[in-house]
C-alpha positions as CSV (number, residue, x, y, z in Angstrom):
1,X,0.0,0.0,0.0
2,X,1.7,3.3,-1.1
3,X,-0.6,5.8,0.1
4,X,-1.7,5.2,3.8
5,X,-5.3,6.0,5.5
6,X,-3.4,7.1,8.8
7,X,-6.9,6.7,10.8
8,X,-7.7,3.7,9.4
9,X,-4.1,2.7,10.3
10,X,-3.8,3.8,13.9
11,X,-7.8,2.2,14.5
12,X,-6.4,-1.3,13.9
13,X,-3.9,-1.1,16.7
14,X,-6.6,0.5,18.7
15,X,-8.5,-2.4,17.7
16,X,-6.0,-4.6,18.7
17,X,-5.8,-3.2,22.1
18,X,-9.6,-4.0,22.3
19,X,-8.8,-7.7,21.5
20,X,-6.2,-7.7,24.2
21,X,-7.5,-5.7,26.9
22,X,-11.1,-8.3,26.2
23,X,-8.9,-11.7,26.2
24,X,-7.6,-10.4,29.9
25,X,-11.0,-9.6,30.9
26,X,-11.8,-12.9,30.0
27,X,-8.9,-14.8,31.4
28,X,-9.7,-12.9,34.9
29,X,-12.7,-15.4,35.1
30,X,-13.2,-18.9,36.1
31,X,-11.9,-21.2,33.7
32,X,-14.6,-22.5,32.0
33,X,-15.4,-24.3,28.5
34,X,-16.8,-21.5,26.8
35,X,-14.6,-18.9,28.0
36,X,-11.2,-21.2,26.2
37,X,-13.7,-20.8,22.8
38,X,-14.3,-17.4,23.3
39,X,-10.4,-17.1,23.6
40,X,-9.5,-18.7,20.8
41,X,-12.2,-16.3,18.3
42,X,-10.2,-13.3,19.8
43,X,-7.5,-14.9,18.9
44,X,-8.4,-15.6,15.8
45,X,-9.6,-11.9,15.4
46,X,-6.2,-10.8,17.0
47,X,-4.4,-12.9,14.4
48,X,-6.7,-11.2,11.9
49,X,-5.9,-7.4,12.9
50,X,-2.1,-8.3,12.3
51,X,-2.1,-9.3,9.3
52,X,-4.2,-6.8,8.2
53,X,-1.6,-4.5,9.9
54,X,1.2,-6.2,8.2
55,X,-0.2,-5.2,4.6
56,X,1.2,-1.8,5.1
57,X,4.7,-1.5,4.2
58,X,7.8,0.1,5.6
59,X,7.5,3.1,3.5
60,X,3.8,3.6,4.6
61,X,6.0,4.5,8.4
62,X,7.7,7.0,6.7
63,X,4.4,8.6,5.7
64,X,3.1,8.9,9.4
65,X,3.3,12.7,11.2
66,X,4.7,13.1,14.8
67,X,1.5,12.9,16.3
68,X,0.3,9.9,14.6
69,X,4.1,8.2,14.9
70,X,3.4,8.8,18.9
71,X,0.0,7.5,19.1
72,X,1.4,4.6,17.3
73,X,4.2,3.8,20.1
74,X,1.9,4.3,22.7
75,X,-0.3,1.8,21.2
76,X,2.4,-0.6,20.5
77,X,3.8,-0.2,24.2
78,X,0.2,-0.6,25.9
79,X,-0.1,-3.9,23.1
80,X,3.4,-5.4,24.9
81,X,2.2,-4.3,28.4
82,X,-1.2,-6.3,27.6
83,X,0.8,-8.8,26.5
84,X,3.0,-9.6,29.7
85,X,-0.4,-10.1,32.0
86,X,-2.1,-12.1,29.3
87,X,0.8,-14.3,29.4
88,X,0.4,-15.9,32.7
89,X,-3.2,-15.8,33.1
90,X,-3.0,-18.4,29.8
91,X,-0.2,-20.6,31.5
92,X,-2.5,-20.8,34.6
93,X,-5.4,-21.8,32.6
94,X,-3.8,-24.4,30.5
95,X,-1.4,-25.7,33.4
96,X,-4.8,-26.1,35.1
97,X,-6.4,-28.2,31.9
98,X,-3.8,-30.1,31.8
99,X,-3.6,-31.3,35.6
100,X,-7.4,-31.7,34.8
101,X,-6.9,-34.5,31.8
102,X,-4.4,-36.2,34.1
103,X,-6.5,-37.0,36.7
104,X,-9.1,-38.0,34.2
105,X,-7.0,-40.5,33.3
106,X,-5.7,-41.7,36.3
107,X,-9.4,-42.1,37.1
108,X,-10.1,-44.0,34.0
109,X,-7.0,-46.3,34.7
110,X,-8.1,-46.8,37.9
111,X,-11.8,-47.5,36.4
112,X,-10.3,-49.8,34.2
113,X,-8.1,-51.6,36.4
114,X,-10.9,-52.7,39.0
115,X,-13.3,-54.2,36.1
116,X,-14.7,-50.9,34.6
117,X,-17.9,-49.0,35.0
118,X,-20.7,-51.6,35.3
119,X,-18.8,-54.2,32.5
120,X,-18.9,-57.8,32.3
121,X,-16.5,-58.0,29.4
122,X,-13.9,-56.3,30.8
123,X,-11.6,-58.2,33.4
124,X,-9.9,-56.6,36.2
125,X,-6.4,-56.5,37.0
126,X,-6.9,-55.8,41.4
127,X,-9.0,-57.9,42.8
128,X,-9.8,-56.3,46.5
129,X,-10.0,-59.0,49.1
130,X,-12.2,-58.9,51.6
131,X,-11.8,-59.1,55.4
């Protein structure tokens, strides 16, 4: 793109704040099933805003006034400051989905190993004894 709409331009980082500042909102909640598919459309909407962002090229930069170069690095900096506290919040949430699906299967090894749930074709591995 030679000649850049600076609004346009400086509305999709402003955008992509929104997307950020949203998927912390969101991660500040209880974990739940819907909230990891709402994540991943603003991520997909985040992922969306970049490219659209990365269309412009290097000399469209150039093209930018003061004011409009200054917006732009405070956007960028509140972008990498979103950033760092999304970061953790999504560790926590899949370190916490996966300790989840572990003990889902120990339970089902367990399940498994004692005869199963209510199966006659299955035969167990313990056998408890009684006193």
């Amino acid at each position: 793109m030679d000649n850049i709409n600076v609004t346009d331009f400086l509305a999709l980082y402003d955008k992509w704040i929104k997307i950020v500042e949203s998927q912390l909102v969101l991660l500040s909640t209880d974990r739940l099933e819907e909230s990891f598919d709402q994540l991943r459309v603003l991520e997909a909407e985040k992922r969306n805003t970049r490219l659209m962002i990365m269309e412009y090229n290097a000399s469209s930069y150039d093209q930018l006034d003061l004011s409009a170069r200054e917006h732009l690095t405070k956007s960028i900096q509140k972008i990498m400051s979103l950033n760092e506290q999304v970061e953790p919040h999504i560790k926590a949430w899949y370190g916490e989905a996966a300790r989840d699906m572990k003990q889902v299967t120990t339970q089902q090894r367990v399940l498994t190993s004692y005869g199963g749930a209510q199966s006659s074709d299955v035969i167990s591995l313990y056998v408890d004894s009684k006193k």
